[in-house]
N, C-alpha and C positions, 0 to 999 in steps of 0.2 A: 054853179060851176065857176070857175078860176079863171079870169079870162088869157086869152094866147099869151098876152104880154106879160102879166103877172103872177105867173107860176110852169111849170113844168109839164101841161099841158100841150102845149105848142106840137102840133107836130110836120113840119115844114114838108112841100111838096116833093115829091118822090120818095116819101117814107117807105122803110120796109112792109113786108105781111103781119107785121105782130097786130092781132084783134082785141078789140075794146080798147084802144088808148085810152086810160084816165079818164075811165067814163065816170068814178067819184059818186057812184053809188053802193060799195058796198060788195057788189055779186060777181062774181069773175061766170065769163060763157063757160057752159057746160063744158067745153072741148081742157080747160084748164080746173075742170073740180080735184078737189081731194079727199082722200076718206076723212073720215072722222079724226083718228089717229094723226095722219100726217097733218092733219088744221091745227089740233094741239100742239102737234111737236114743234109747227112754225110759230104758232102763237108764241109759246115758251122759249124757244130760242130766240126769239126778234123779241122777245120782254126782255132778257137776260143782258141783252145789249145792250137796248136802251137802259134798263138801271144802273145798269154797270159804269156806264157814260155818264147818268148822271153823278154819280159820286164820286168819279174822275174829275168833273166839275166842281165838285163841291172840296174836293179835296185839293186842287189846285188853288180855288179860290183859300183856301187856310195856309199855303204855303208849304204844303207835304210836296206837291208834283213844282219840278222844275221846267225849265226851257220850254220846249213848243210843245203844247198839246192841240190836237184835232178829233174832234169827238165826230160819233159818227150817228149822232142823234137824226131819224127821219130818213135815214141810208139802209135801215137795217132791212128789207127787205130783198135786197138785191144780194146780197151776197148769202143769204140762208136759205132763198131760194135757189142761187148756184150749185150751194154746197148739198143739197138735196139730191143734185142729178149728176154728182161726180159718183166715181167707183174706187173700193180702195187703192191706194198704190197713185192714183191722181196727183197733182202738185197746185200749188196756189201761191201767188208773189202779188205783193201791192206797192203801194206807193204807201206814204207814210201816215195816212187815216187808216191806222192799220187795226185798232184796237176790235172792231167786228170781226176783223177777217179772222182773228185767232179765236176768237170765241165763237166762232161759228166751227171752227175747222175740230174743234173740241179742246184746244187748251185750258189746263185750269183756272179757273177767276183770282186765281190764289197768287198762281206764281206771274200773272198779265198786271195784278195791282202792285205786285211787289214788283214789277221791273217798270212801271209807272213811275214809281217813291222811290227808285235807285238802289233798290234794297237788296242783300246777297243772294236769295232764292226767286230772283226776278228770272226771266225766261231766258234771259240776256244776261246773266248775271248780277244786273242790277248795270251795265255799262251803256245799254242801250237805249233807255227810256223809250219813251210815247212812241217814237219813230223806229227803231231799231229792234221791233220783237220778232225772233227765230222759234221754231219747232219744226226742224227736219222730219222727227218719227212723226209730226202729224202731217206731214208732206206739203209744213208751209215753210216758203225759205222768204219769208222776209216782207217787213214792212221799211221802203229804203227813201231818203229823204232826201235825194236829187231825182226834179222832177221828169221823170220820163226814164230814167232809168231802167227800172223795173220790168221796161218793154222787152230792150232788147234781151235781156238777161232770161225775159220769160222762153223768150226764143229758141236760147240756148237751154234750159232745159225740157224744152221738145225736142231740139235737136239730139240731147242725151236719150230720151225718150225712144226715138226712132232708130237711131242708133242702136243700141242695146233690145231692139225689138220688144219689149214689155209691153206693148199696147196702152202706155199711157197717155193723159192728157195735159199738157198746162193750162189753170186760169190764168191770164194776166190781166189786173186790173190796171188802170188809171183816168184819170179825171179829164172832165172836157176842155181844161186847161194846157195837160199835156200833149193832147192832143195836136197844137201846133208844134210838137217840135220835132227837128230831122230825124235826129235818132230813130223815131218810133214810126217812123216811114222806109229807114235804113233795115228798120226788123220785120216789116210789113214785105218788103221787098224778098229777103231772103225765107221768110217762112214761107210765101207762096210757091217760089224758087224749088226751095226744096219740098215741099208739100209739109211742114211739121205742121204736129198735133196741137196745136196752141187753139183756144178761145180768148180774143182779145175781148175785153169788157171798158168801155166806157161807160164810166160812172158821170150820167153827166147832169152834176145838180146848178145848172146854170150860171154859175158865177166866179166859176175857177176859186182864185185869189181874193177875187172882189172886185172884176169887172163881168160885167156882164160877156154872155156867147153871143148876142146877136154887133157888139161893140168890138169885141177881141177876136172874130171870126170870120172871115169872109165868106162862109160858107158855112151853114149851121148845121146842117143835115150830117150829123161824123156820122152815121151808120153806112155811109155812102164814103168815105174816106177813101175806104182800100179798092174801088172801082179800078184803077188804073195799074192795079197790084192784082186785078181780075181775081179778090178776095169779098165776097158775097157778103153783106150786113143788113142788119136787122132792128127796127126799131122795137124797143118793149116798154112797155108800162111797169116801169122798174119802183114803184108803189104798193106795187099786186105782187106778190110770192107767189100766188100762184101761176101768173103769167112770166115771171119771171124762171121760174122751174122749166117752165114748158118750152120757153125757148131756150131755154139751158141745155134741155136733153138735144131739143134739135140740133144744136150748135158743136156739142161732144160728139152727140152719133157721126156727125160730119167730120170732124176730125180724128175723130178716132177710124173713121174707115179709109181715112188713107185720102183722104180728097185736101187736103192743108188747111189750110187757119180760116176763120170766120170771126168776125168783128160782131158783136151787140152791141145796142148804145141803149140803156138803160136810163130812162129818163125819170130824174127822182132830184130828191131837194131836202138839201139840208136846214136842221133847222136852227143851229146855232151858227156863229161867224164860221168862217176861213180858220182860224185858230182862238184860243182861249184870249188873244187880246188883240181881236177883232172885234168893232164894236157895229158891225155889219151895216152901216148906216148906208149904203147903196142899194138897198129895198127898204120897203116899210115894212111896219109893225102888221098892219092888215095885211099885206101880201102872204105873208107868214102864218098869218091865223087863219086865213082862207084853205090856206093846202093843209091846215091840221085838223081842221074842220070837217074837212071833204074826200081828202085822201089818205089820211095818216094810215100806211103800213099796217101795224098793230089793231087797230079799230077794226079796218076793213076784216081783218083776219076772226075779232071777235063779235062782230057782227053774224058773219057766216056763222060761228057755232050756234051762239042765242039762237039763230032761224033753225039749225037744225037739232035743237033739243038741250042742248049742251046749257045745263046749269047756271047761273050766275055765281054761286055759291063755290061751285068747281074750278072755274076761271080765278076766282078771289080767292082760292087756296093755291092756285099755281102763282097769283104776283106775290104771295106771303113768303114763298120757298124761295122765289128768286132773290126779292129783298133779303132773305135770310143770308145766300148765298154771297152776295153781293157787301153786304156789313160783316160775315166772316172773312172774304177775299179782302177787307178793309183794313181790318180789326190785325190778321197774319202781318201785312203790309207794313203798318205803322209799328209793328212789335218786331220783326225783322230788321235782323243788325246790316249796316251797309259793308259793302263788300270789304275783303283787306286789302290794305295798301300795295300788297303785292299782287294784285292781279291787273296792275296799269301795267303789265311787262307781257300780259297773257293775251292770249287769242290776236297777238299783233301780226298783220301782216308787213312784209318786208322784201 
């Protein structure tokens, strides 16, 4: 096991109900199983991230991808376990590590790598890069690169939500870094205020930017944030999909019946820097390899099948499809013409 201080284990005094914190064996309690089916489907979507991330990586490092990239390598469990316990018509908004959140949400690999590389058939049209990927019809509006942003704006589409009576929900993710900022206590305030449907998600992989939470926080416990906003939170073992899922539904059922917003803090850890030129020297190299060891996401998920019958053979026909997938999303990207000059006049606001 990881110990408190060197990995995402930690779980500070008056933590929420979420059970089995990063227990790093492998088994999620009975009350969080999955059939066989839904194992595979999170297998495969939490692979599809990570290789998709990797060659985002690898493709910056050649000089295809510009400006800020933020991978979301060792994340992926938290948002594919969200996206499990949404219902159509739902909404989803991040912060600018946004490249899982469209691939979970179902956007193509195709048009996520070309808006990576700037390229015309990007999601964005190729104007938004790493930070800036939209899909409205998939009911995500955005991965947005001021931090905290995201918050209030998620707010406001519960507030459309409620307004308009459709019974939906917003995600709204952001990181344990934004977490200190007013904004995102200004939206805590008015969503409990008026009861909206929002699920806030702290995604909190310990380090923000690249200080550490226990150094940049006077208070680490964020699931405990919105007390004073008398908004209910929850700690989850945001490694495990499948506890991730389960408090997902619970956190939706609750906003969706009309009782306001609920905070997760999803405690999970990334495994590359801050960004593509971070060279994340504010942990070690062992700190790193211990939580890949013991908790990695993806493993724990295919562990569980191996134990319950599920082929090796099978599993290794599903990373062949996705690497497939992922070197075709590649392959469009780099062969895709960049936009035309005349689209520096479009989609401007004014």
């Amino acid at each position: 096991m990881v110990s408190a201080k060197a990995s995402p284990s930690r779980k500070p005094a008056g933590a929420g109900s979420s059970k089995g914190a990063f227990a790093g064996n492998g088994k999620a309690p009975a009350a969080f199983t999955f059939t066989r089916e839904e194992r595979l489907d999170a297998y495969r979507r939490m692979l599809l991230i990570r290789r998709f991330e990797e060659k985002a990586g690898q493709l910056y490092g050649m000089g295809h991808i510009g400006g800020f990239c933020h991978l979301y390598i060792g994340q992926e469990a938290v948002v594919v376990g969200m996206q499990m316990a949404l219902e159509p018509g739902d909404q989803v908004i991040t912060a600018y590590r946004d490249h899982g959140h469209t691939l979970a949400v179902g956007m193509d690999a195709k048009s996520v790598m070309a808006e990576l590389t700037g390229r015309r058939h990007g999601c964005s049209k190729g104007k938004g890069g790493s930070m800036h990927m939209f899909a409205p019809d998939k009911g995500f509006y955005g991965g947005h690169g001021i931090v905290g942003a995201c918050v209030p704006l998620g707010a406001g589409l519960a507030f459309a939500d409620k307004y308009r009576g459709n019974n939906g929900v917003c995600l709204t993710y952001f990181g344990d870094g934004a977490a200190n900022q007013g904004q995102v206590y200004e939206a805590f305030n008015m969503a409990e205020l008026w009861k909206l449907p929002v699920v806030f998600i702290i995604e909190n992989n310990k380090y923000a930017m690249g200080t550490s939470i226990e150094r940049s926080s006077s208070t680490t416990n964020l699931s405990q944030r919105g007390l004073s906003f008398a908004i209910p939170g929850e700690h989850v073992d945001g490694m495990d999909v499948e506890q991730v899922r389960a408090a997902g539904a619970r956190a939706i059922a609750h906003a969706r019946a009309g009782h306001g917003p609920m905070i997760l803090e999803m405690l999970t850890y990334r495994y590359r820097g801050h960004s593509m030129s971070d060279p994340a020297k504010y942990r070690t190299r062992e700190e790193v390899q211990k939580v890949r060891e013991l908790q990695d996401p993806i493993e724990q998920v295919r562990a569980r099948l191996i134990e319950a019958g599920v082929a090796e053979d099978e599993l290794k026909a599903i990373d062949r499809q996705v690497r497939d997938e992922v070197n075709a999303a590649a392959e469009f990207a780099l062969a895709d013409p960049e936009p035309d000059a005349g689209e520096l006049t479009t989609d401007v606001m004014v």
